[in-house]
Legacy VTK file of the C-alpha trace (Angstrom):
# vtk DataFile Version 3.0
C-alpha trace
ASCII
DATASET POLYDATA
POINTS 307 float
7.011 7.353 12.319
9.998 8.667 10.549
12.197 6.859 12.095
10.055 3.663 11.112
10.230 4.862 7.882
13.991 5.446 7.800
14.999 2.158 9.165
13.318 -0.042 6.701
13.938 0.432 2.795
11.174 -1.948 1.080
13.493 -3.264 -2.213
12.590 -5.678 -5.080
12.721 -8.770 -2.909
9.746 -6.935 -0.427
7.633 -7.134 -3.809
8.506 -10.533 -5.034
8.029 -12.169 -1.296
4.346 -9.782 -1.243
2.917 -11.358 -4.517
4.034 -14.483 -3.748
2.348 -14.385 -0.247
-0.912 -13.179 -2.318
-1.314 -15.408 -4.805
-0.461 -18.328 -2.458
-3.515 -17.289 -0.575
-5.787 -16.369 -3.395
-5.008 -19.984 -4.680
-5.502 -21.567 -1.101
-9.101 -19.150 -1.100
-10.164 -20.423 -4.621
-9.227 -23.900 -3.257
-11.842 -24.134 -0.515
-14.268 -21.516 -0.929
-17.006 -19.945 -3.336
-16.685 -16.766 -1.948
-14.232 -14.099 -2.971
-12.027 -11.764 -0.919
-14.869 -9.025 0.473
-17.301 -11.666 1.253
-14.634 -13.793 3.141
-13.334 -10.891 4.668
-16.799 -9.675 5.791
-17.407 -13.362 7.189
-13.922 -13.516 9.429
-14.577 -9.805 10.497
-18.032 -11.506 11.869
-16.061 -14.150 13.964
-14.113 -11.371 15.590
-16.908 -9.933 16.768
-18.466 -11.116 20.883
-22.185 -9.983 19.174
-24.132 -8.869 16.244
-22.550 -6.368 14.285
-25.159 -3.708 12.852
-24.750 -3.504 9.063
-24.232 -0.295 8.318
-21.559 -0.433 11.488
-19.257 -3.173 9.684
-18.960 -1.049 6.396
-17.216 1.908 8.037
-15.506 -0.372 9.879
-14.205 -2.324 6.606
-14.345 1.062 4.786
-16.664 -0.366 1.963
-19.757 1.239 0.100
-22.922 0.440 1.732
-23.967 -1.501 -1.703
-20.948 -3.511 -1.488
-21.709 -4.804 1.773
-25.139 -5.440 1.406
-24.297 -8.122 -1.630
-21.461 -9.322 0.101
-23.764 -10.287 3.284
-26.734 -11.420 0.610
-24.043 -14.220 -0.888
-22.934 -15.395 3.395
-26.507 -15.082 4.512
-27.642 -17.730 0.763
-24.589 -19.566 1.694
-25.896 -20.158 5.299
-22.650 -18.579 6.672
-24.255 -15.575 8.205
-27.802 -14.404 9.825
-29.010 -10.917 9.100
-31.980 -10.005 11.514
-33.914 -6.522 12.263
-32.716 -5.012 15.097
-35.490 -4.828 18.331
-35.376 -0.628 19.002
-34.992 0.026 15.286
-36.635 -2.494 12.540
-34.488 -0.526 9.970
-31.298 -1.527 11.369
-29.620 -4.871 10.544
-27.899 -7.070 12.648
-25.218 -9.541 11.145
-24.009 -12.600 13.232
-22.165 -15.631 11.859
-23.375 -18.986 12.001
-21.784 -22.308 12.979
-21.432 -23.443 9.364
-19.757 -19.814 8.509
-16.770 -20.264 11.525
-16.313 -23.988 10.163
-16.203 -22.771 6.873
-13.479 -20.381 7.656
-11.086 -23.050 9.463
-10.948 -25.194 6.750
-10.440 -22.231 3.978
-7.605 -21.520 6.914
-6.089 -25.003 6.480
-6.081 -24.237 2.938
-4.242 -21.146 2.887
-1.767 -22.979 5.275
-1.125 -25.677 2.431
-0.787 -23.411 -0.164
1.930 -21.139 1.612
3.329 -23.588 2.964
3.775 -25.487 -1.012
4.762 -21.972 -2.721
7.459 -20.900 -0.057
10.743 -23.694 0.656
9.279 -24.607 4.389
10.837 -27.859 3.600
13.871 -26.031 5.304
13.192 -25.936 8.871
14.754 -22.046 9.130
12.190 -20.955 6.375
9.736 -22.710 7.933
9.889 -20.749 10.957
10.900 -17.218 8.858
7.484 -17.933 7.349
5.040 -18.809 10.018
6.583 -15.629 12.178
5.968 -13.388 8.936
2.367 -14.553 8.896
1.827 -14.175 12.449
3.134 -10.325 12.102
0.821 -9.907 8.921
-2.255 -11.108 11.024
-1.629 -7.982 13.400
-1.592 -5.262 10.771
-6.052 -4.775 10.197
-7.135 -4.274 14.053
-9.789 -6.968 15.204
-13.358 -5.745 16.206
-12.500 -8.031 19.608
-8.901 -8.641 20.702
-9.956 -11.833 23.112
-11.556 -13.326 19.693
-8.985 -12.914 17.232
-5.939 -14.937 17.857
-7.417 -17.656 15.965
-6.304 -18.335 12.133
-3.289 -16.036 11.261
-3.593 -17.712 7.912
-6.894 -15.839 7.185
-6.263 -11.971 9.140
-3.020 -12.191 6.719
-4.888 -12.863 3.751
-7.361 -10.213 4.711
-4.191 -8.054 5.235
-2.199 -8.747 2.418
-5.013 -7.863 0.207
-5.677 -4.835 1.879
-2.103 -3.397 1.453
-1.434 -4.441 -1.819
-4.429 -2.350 -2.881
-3.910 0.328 -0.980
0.034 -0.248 -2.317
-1.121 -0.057 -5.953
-4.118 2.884 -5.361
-1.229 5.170 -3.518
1.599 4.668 -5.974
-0.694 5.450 -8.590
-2.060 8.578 -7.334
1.914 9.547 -7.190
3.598 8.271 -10.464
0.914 7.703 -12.680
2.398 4.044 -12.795
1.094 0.484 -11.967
2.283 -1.759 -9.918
4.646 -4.138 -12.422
5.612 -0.846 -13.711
6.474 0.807 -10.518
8.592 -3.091 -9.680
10.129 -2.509 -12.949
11.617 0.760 -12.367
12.714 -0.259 -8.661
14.500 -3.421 -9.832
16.574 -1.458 -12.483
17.371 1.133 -10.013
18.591 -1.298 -8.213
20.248 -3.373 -10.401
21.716 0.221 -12.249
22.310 -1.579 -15.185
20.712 -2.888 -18.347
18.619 -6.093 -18.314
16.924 -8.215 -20.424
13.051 -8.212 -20.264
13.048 -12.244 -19.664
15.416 -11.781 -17.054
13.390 -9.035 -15.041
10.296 -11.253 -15.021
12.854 -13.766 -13.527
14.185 -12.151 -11.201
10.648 -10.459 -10.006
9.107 -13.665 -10.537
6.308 -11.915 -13.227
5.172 -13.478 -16.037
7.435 -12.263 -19.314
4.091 -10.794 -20.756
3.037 -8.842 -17.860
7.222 -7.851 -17.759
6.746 -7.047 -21.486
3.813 -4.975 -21.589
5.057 -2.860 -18.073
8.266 -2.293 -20.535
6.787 -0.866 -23.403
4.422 1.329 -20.825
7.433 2.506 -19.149
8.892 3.288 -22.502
5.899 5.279 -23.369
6.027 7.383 -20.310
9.809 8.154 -21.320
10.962 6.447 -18.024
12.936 3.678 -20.000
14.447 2.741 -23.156
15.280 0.145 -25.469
18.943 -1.097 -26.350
20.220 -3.932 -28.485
23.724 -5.714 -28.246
25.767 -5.636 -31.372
26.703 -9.594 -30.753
23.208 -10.843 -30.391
20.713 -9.015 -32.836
17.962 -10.710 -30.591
19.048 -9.511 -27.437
16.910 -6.549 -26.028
17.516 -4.773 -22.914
15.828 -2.012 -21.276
17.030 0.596 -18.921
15.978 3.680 -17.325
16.286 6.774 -17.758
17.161 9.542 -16.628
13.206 10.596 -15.341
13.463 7.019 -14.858
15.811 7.329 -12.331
13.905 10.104 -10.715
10.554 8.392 -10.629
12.448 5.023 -8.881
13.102 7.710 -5.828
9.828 8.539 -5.944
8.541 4.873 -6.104
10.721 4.264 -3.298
9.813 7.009 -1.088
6.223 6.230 -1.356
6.556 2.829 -0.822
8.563 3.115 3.005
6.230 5.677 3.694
3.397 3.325 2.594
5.001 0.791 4.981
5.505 3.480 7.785
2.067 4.489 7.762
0.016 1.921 6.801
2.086 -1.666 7.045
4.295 -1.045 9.981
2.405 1.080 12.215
0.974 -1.887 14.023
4.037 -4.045 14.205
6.386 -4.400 16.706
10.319 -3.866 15.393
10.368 -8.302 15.638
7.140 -8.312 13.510
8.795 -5.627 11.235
11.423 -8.292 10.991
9.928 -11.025 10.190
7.903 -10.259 7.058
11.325 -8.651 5.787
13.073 -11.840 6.179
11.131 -13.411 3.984
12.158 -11.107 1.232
15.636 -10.865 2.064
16.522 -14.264 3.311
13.447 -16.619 1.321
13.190 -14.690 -1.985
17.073 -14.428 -2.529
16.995 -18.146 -1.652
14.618 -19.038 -4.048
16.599 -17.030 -6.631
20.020 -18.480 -5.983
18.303 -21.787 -6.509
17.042 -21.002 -9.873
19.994 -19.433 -10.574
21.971 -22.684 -9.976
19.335 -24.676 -12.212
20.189 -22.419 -14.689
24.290 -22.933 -14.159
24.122 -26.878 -14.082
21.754 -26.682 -17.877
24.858 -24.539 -18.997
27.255 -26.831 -17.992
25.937 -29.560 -20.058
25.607 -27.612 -23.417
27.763 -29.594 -26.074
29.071 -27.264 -29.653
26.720 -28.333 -32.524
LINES 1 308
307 0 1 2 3 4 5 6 7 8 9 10 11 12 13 14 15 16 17 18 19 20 21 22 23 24 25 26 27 28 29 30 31 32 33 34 35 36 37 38 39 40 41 42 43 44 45 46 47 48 49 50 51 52 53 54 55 56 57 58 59 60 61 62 63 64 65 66 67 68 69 70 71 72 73 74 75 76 77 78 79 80 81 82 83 84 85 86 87 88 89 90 91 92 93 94 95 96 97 98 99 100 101 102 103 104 105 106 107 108 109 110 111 112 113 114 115 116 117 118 119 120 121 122 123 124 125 126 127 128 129 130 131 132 133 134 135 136 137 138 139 140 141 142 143 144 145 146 147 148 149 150 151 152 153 154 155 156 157 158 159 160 161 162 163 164 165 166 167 168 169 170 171 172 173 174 175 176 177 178 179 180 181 182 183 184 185 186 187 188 189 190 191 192 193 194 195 196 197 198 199 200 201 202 203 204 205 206 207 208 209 210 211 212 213 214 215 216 217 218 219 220 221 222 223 224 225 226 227 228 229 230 231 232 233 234 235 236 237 238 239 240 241 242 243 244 245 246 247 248 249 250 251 252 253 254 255 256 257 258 259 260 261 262 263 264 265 266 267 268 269 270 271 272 273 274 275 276 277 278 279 280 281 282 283 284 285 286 287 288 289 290 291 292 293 294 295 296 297 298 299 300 301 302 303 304 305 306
């Protein structure tokens, strides 16, 4: 596991290509579908499955509070998506199945997440086309199925399911070890990485946040005493932001729980071509999609005129 861990160091780009992946499928959820994340996932966990599942079974397999279940399975059994039936030795125990409607409700919400990942990431380029559907493919293998033989189907949707469990468990874990949130904890890692000032606008740029969200992680971070403030004596408007010297400390920290994150959770599952491909998308995607806005930016230079 170490080793795993030492081989792959999860930077900035990791992050950007991660929340991109996420909100792509939110959107492509929202799109087709009334339910939200736990119901959906509870409803493709069902498919997986070669019988009824007992109820109280499927929450320790998903990990969720037997409350949360039992309204997630009251919205898919109103929506006609799932059956919920006594069981025959025990009338207490209830057995969850999904219906015809539920598994052709979950191939089209899969075409939709297709279409939306495939309209947020530049698969009009054959090579990130393929960098892309082989990251998604990986993703799909990180939560194991309830039934191998049943679960090849709709990568689109065990990613989503993935993705969403990682990214909480991402933001949960780096909590309980810095205190920090998520934007905060990108933040810090990007100037570590950058280990030099930057501007807040160009931070949300390059992490591909929203300036407010950017904003308010800054003036967190400057609370904590992990970064300051500094102004430019030729442009009075100009503020940058850099860490400091905890700063620096906490981005080791941020990036030591993050690979071990990845080692334990993310990667343990993967095989080292799997492993691969969801770090190409960072690495060879995100830094694509940033030279490209970089070169926007270049060409509206060039045709600035003196007033």
């Amino acid at each position: 596991m170490a080793e795993v861990a030492n081989k792959f160091n999860l930077d900035s780009t990791y992050f950007v290509a991660f929340e991109m992946a996420h909100e792509a499928l939110r959107r492509g959820l929202e799109q087709a579908s009334d339910l939200n994340i736990t119901q959906y996932r509870i409803l493709t966990k069902l498919m997986q499955a070669s019988a009824p599942v007992s109820q109280g079974e499927l929450g320790k397999i998903l990990g969720m509070k037997p409350n949360v279940v039992t309204q997630a399975v009251d919205a898919l059994v109103a929506h006609g998506y799932a059956t919920r039936e006594a069981g025959t030795t025990d009338g207490r125990t209830r057995f969850l199945a999904v219906t015809d409607d539920g598994a052709e409700h979950v191939a089209a919400v899969n075409q939709s997440l297709v279409e939306s990942l495939y309209a947020t990431f530049p698969t009009q380029d054959p090579t990130y086309r393929t960098i892309l559907e082989a990251a998604v493919a990986a993703a799909a293998h990180i939560e194991p199925p309830l039934h191998a033989g049943r679960a090849q189907r709709f990568p689109a949707t065990r990613s989503l399911v993935s993705i969403e469990l990682i990214r909480a468990e991402t933001e949960r874990t780096l909590r309980d070890a810095t205190g920090a949130s998520l934007n905060e904890c990108r933040i810090v890692q990007r100037l570590g990485e950058t280990d030099h000032p930057e501007r807040v606008g160009t931070l949300a740029e390059q992490l591909m946040m929203s300036p407010v969200n950017a904003a308010r992680a800054v003036d967190r971070l400057v609370g904590r005493g992990w970064a300051k403030r500094l102004k430019s004596p030729h442009d009075k408007k100009a503020v940058y932001v850099a860490l400091t010297d905890e700063g620096v400390y906490q981005g080791f920290l941020i990036s030591a729980t993050v690979n071990e994150l990845a080692a334990t959770k993310l990667w343990v599952r993967l095989t080292p071509e799997q492993r691969d491909a969801i770090e190409r998308v960072g690495h060879v995607v995100v830094a694509d999609l940033n030279a490209q806005r970089q070169a926007k930016e270049q060409a509206a230079f060039d045709l600035l005129q003196e007033i």
